[in-house]
N, C-alpha and C positions, 0 to 999 in steps of 0.2 A: 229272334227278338230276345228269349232268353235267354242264348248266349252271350250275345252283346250285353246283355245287361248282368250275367256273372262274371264278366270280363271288368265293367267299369266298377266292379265289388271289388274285386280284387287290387285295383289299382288303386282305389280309396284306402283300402284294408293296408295296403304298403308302404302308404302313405302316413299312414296311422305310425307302420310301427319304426320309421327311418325318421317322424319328427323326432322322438325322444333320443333317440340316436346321434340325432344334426345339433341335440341341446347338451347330450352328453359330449359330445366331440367338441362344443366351443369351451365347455368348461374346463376338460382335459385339457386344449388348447391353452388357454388362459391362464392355467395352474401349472403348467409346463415353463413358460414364460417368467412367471413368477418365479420358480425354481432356477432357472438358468440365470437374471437378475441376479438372485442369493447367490449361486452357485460363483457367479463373475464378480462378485461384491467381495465375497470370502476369498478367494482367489488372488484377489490385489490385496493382498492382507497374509502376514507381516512382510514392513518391509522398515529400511531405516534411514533416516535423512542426519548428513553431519549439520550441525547450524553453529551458533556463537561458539567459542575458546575451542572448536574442534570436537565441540562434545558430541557424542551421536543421542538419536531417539529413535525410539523403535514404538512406528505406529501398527495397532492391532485392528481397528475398528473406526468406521465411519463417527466423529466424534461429534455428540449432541448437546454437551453443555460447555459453552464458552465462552470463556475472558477472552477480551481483546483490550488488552493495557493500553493500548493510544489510539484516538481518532483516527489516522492513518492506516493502521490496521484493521480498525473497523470498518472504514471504506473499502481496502478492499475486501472483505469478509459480504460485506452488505452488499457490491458489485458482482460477486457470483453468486447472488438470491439466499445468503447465509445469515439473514441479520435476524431470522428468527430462533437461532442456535446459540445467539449472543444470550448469558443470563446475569453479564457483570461488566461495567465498563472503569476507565480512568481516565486520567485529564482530560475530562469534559470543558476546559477552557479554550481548547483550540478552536478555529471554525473550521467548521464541514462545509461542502458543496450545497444548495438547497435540497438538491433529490435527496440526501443522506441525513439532514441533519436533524429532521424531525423523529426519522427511525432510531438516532444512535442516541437521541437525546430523550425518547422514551424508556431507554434501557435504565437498569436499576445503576447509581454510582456505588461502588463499594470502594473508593478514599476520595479523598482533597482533590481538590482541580489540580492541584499539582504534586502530585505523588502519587507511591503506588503502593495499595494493600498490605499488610503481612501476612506471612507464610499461613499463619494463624485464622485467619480473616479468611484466605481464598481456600484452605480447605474445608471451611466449615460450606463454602458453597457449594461444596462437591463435583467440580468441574471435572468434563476427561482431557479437554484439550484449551491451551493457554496461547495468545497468538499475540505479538507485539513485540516493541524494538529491544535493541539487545540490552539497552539498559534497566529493563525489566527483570533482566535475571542474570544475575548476577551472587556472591554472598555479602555484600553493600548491605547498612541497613536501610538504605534509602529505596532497595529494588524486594522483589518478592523473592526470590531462590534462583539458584543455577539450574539448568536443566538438569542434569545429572541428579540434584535434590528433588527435582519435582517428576521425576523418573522413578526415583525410590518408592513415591507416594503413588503410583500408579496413573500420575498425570500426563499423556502426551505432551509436547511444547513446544514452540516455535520460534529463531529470532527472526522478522525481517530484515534479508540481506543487506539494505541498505544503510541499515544503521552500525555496521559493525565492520564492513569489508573496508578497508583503503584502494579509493580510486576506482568506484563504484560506477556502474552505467546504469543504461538505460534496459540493458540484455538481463543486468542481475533485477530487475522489478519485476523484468517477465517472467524469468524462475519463481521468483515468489507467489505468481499467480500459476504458474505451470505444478509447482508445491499443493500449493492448496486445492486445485484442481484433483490430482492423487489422492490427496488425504480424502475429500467430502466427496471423490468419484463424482466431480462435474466438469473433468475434464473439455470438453465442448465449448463448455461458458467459458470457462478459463480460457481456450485458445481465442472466442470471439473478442472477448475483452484484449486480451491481446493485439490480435491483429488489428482491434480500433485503435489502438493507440500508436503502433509500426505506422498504419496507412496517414494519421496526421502529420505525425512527426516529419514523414516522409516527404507530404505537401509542405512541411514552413522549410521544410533545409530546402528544398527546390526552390523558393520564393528566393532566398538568399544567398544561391549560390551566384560565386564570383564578388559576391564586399568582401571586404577590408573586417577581420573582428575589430571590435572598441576594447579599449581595455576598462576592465569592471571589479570594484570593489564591495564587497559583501562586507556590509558592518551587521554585525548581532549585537553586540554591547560594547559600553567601556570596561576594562579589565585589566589592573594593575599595573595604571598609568598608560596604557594604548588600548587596542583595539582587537575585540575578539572574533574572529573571521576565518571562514574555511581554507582548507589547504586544498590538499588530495582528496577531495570526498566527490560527494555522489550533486552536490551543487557547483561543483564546477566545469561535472562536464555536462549537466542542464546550461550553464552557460556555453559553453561550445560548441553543444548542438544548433545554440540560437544564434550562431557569430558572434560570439563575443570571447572574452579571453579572461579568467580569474586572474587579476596581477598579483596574488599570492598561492596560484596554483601549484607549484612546484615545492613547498611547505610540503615535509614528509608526515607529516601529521592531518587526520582528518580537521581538526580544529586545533586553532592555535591565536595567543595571545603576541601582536607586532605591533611596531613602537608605530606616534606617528610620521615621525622622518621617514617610516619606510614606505607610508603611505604617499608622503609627499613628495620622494624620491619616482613611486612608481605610478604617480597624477594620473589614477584612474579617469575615463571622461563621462564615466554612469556609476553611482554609488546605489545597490540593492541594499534597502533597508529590511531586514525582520521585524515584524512584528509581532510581537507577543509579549507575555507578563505583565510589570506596577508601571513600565516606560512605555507611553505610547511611540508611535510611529513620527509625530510630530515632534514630539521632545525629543527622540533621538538624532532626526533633522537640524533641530535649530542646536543642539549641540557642538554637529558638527560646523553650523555657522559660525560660531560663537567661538570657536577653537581656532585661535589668531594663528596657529601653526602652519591651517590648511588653507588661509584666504587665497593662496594663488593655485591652489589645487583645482583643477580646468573642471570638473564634475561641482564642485563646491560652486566656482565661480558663473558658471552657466544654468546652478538651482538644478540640475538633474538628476533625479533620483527616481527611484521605483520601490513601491513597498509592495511587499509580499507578507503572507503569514507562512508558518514553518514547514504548516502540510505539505504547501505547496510545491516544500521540497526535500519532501520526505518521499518515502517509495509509497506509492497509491494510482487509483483511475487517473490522476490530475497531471500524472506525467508530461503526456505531451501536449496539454491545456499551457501549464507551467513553461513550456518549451516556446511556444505560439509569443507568450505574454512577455516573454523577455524577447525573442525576435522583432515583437511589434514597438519594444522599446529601444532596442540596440539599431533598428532599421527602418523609421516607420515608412520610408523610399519605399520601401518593398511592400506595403500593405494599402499604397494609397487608392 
């Protein structure tokens, strides 16, 4: 009886001293982890991305205070869980998606709904990283600095591809989210967001394979006596993903001012309207009605048109939302 009962002493006693043991092991554990995290953080760091006029940037560090010069930008910043890093935004006129637009629309504005800060202005906010289209940086007095300037100042920067590359896709938005994925080390998010937008796109062009594209005229505004409308850019091959065809695609310019003979020559049979700034979407509709030039223009004549606002075709989450929305318009056969 003795025995047995210095035995089960002993195995209490053991037990005693392998708990602080089992508490020091998870905390080593845990701080191990923690290290290795730093360790792989530091690691992807430095490295350098070329963006706008071929300028390089050279990022050092997971970046916590940022501008994002356009809505756009800030969707996607906001779509990989980043909108709490936002401390400055700009052209708050455009519309956001509803999931986004109450977070982007909390943010502090530092300029005008339609412009963007001075050099002056963004570093007194002491930002490390600046994320928006390329006409953000620039030496314009109309944009904030070139990257190369805002380099000097010790600011990371970014352009989104889309706004700067001639004959832009759907492959350059996903870099952009593949970008920032690196930079903020949430690569994962970044690919999921991706791959949701690969897997729709993928379901509307299967909806539509084998039609006929329509041919489609993109009016943005009037513009020194015609019509100011994409060339090679990044909304025309959003129309060719959906079936349709830009009738001034081949325009070696991302945007360009054509007469309107040459619209009438190339009798689009769907006119996308832009929407945005002092001219609604309606006035620039009955413009075109009211333009004796175009009354036998087949798009004119049949009242077909689709508005759109700019995000939506700009690089962001909304890509192949964007894609869907002109497929359902260029083919609604296919969606009934």
């Amino acid at each position: 009886m003795k025995k047995r009962t210095r035995w089960i002493a002993m195995l209490l006693t053991g037990a005693m001293l392998m708990a602080p043991m089992n508490v020091f092991a998870a905390e080593t554990e845990t701080e191990t982890e923690a290290q290795t995290e730093a360790q792989t953080e530091a690691s992807a760091f430095p490295f350098t991305l070329v963006t706008k006029d071929d300028q390089e940037v050279t990022f050092t560090h997971v970046p916590e205070r940022v501008i994002s010069t356009n809505p756009n930008t800030g969707e996607e910043l906001m779509a990989l869980g980043l909108g709490d890093k936002i401390i400055g935004t700009c052209y708050n006129n455009a519309q956001l998606p509803e999931q986004y637009r109450d977070e982007y629309e909390s943010k502090p504005k530092i300029s005008e709904d339609t412009g963007y800060p001075s050099l002056e202005v963004v570093l007194d906010l002491d930002p490390d990283f600046i994320y928006g289209r390329s006409s953000a940086f620039s030496d314009k007095d109309t944009a904030i600095a070139t990257h190369d300037t805002l380099s000097s100042y010790g600011i990371m920067s970014l352009s989104s591809i889309e706004g700067y590359k001639l004959g832009c896709d759907v492959e350059d938005v996903y870099q952009d989210f593949y970008n920032l994925g690196r930079i903020f080390q949430v690569e994962d998010k970044a690919n999921e967001v991706v791959d949701g937008m690969k897997t729709k796109i993928a379901e509307v062009e299967s909806k539509i394979e084998g039609t006929d594209p329509i041919k489609v005229f993109n009016f943005d505004c009037d513009m020194d006596g015609g019509a100011y409308t994409p060339g090679d850019n990044f909304t025309s091959k959003l129309i060719r993903h959906a079936g349709g065809v830009n009738v001034f695609e081949d325009l070696e310019k991302t945007w360009n001012t054509v007469s309107w003979e040459a619209v009438v020559e190339a009798d689009p049979d769907i006119i996308v309207i832009n929407d945005y700034g002092e001219t609604t979407a309606d006035e620039k509709i009955q413009s075109l009605k009211d333009n004796e030039a175009l009354s036998d223009v087949t798009a004119i004549k049949n009242e077909n048109f689709l508005v759109i606002t700019l995000p939506e075709v700009f690089a962001s989450t909304r890509v192949a939302d964007t894609i869907e929305k002109f497929a359902e318009a260029f083919h609604p056969e296919c969606f009934e």
